[in-house]
C-alpha positions in Angstrom: -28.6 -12.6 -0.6 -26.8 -10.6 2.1 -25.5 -7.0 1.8 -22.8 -6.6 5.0 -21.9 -3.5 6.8 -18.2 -3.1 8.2 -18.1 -0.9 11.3 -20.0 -1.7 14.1 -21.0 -5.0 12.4 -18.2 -7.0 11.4 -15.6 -5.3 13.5 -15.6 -2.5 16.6 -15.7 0.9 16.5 -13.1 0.9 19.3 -10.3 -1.4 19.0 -11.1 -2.6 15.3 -11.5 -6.1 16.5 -13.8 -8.9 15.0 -17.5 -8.3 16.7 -18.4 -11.3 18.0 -19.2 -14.0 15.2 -18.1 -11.6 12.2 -15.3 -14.6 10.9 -18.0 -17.2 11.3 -20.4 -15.6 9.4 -18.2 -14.9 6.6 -16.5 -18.5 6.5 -20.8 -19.8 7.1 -22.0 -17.5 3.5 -18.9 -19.0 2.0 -19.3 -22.7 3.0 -22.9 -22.8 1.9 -22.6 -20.7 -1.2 -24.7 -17.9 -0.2 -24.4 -14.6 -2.3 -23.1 -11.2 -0.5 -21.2 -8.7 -0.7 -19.3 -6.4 2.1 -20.4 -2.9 1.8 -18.5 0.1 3.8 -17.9 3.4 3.7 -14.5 3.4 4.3 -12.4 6.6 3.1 -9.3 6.3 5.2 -7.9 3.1 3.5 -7.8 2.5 -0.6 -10.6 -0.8 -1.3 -7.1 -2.6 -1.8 -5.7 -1.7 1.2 -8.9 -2.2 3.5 -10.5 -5.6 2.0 -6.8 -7.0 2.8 -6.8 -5.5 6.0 -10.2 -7.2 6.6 -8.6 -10.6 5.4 -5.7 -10.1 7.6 -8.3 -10.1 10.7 -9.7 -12.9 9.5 -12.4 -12.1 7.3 -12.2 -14.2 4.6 -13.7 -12.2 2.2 -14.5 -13.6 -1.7 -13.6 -11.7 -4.6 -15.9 -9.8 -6.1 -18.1 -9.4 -2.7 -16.4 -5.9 -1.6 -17.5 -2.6 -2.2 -16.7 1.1 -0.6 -17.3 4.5 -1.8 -14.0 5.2 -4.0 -15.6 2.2 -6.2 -18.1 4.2 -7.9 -16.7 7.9 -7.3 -15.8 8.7 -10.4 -19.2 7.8 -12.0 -20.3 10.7 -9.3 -17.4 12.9 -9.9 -15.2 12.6 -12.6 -11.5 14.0 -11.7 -10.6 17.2 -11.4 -9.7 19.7 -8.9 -11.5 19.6 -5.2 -10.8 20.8 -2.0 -11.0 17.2 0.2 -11.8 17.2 4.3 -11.2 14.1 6.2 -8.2 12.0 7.0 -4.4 13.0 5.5 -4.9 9.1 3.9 -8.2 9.7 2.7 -6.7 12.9 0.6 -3.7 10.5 -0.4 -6.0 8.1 -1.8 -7.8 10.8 -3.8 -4.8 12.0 -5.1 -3.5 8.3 -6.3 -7.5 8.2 -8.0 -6.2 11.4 -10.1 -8.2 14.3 -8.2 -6.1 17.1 -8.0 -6.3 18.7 -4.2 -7.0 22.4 -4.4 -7.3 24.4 -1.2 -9.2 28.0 -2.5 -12.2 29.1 -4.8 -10.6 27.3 -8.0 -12.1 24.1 -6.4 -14.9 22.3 -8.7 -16.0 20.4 -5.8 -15.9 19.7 -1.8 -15.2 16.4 -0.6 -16.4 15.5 3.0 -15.4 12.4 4.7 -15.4 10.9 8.1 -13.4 12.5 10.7 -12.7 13.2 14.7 -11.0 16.6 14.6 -13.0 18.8 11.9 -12.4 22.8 13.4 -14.7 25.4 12.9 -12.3 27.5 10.7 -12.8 24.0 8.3 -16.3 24.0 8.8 -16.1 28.2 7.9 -13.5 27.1 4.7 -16.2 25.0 3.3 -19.2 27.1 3.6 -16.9 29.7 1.3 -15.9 27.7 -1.5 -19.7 26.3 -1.9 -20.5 29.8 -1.6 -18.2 30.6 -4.6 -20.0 27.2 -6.9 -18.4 24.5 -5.5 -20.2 21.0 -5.7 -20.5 19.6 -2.3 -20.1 15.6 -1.9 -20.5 13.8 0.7 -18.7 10.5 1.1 -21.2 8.7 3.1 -24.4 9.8 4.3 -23.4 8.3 8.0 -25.1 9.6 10.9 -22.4 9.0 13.6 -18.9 8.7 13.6 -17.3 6.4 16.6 -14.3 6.3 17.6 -12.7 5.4 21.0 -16.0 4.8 22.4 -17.3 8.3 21.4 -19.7 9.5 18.8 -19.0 12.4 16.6 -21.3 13.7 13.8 -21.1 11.5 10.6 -20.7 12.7 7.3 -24.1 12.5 6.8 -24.9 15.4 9.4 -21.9 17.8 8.3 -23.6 17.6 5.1 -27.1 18.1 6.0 -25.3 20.8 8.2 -23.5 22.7 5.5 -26.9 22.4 3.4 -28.4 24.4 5.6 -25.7 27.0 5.8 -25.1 27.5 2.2 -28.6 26.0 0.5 -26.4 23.9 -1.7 -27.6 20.4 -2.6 -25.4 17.6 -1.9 -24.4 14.2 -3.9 -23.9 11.3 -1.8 -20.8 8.6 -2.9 -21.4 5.8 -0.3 -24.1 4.5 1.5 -27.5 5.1 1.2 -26.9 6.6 -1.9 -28.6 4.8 -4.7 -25.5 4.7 -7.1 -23.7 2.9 -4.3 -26.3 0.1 -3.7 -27.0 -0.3 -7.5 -23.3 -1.1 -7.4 -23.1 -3.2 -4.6 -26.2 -5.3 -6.6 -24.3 -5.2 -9.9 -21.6 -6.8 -8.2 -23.6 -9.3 -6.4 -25.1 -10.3 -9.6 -21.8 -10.4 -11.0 -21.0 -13.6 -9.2 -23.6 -15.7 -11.2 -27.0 -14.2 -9.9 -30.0 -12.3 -11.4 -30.8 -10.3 -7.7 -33.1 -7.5 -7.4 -33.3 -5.3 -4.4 -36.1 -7.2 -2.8 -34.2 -10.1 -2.8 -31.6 -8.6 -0.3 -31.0 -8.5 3.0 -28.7 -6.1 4.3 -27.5 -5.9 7.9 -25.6 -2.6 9.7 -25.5 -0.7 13.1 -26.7 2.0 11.4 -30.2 2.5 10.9 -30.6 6.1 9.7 -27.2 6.3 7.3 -27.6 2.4 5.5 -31.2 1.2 6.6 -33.7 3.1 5.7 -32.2 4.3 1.9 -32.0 0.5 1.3 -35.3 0.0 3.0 -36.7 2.9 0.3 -34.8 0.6 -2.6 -37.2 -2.5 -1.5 -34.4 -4.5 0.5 -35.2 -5.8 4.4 -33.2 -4.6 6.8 -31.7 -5.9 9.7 -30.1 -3.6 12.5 -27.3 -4.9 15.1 -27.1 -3.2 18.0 -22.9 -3.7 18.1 -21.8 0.0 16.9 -23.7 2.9 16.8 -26.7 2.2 19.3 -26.4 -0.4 21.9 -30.8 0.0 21.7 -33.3 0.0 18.8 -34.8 3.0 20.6 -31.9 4.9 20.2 -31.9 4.3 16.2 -33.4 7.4 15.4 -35.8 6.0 12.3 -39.3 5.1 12.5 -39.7 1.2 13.5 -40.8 0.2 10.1 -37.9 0.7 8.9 -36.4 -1.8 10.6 -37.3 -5.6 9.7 -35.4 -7.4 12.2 -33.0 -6.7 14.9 -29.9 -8.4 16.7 -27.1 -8.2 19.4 -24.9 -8.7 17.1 -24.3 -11.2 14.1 -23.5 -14.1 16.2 -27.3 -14.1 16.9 -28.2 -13.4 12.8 -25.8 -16.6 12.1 -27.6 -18.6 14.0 -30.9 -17.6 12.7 -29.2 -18.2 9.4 -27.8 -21.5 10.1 -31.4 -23.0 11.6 -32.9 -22.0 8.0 -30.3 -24.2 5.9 -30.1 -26.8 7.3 
């Protein structure tokens, strides 16, 4: 039982092309029945939109084996008014989920999501409307964001960032959050199967934002060095977080191919 990362793992950071087996290893789970489910932390894209976006490249992808942060959102943060920062499609998307977007003090909540070109006068916005009560939620806990071949702080480091500043606590939507993998498990179960935590594996380039939470939940981990870090010493965690460790998922499909047949 397989819990999948997206980015850096299934397909590149730079030109959002399939990583080298990513189809295979999709079509290989399907052929021989094995449970999974694609986890991301998309926020540019609505889960419509991206898991057919995914298909389109080739990624044939099951139904009920997709899961990204707007899935269990509103169990986090029910709708209301919130000042969002990320993508113009990622505030489009909260919008169509019913939040109402609210740029001054009257916001309930901050929204952070990933992002290339976040200003300081943002970064100063935000620290004054958590200042004023505002809830602050971060989309993902991601430690890097890479794009065009360069790395950018994730979500998960304006967060810890903004913590700092302002002493407010935030609540994490995505991954590593513990609401996000119960729902990726609940999902997985949903296709016929009685799963706990330690019966999962789940694979991503990013150690620090999606291993070690799951590692924490009981599941093995597996880290591909085809996104974020190109070198397990440049993962940033404690080696035993990490169970097992590949170029990229060609190399896990082949492991996984020895062992059924």
């Amino acid at each position: 039982m397989i819990f999948i990362d997206v980015q850096g793992t299934l397909i590149s950071d730079s030109d959002k092309s399939l990583i080298n087996g990513a189809k295979e290893l999709i079509d290989f789970l399907n052929f021989k029945k094995i449970p999974y489910v694609v986890i991301t932390n998309n926020t540019k894209f609505s889960s419509l939109d991206f898991l057919k976006e995914l298909r389109d490249k080739g990624l044939d992808i099951k139904d009920k084996a997709y899961i990204d942060p707007f899935y269990v959102l509103k169990d986090i943060l029910p709708t209301c008014q919130v000042v969002a920062f990320g993508s113009d499609k990622f505030k489009k998307v909260l919008q169509n989920l019913g939040y109402e977007l609210e740029f001054s003090n009257l916001a309930k909540a901050v929204l952070v999501a990933s992002g290339d070109d976040f200003k300081f006068d943002e970064f100063s916005n935000m620290i004054e409307i958590l200042q004023s009560g505002a809830k602050l939620i971060a989309m993902s806990e991601t430690s890097i964001y890479k794009k065009n071949s360069k790395s950018y702080p994730g979500v998960g480091a304006i967060a810890k960032m903004l913590n700092y500043a302002t002493g407010q606590e935030y609540k994490v939507v995505g991954k590593p959050s513990k609401e996000f993998y119960r729902a990726a498990l609940r999902l997985l179960n949903s296709q016929g199967f009685n799963a706990n935590f330690k019966d999962v594996l789940i694979i991503s380039d990013d150690a620090k934002g999606d291993l070690v939470g799951a590692k924490e939940l009981g599941m093995r981990t597996a880290l591909v060095l085809s996104g974020k870090v190109d070198s397990a010493l440049k993962a940033g965690v404690e080696p035993k977080f990490i169970d097992k460790i590949y170029k990229d998922v060609s190399l896990f499909l082949k492991e996984l191919d020895a062992e059924y047949k």
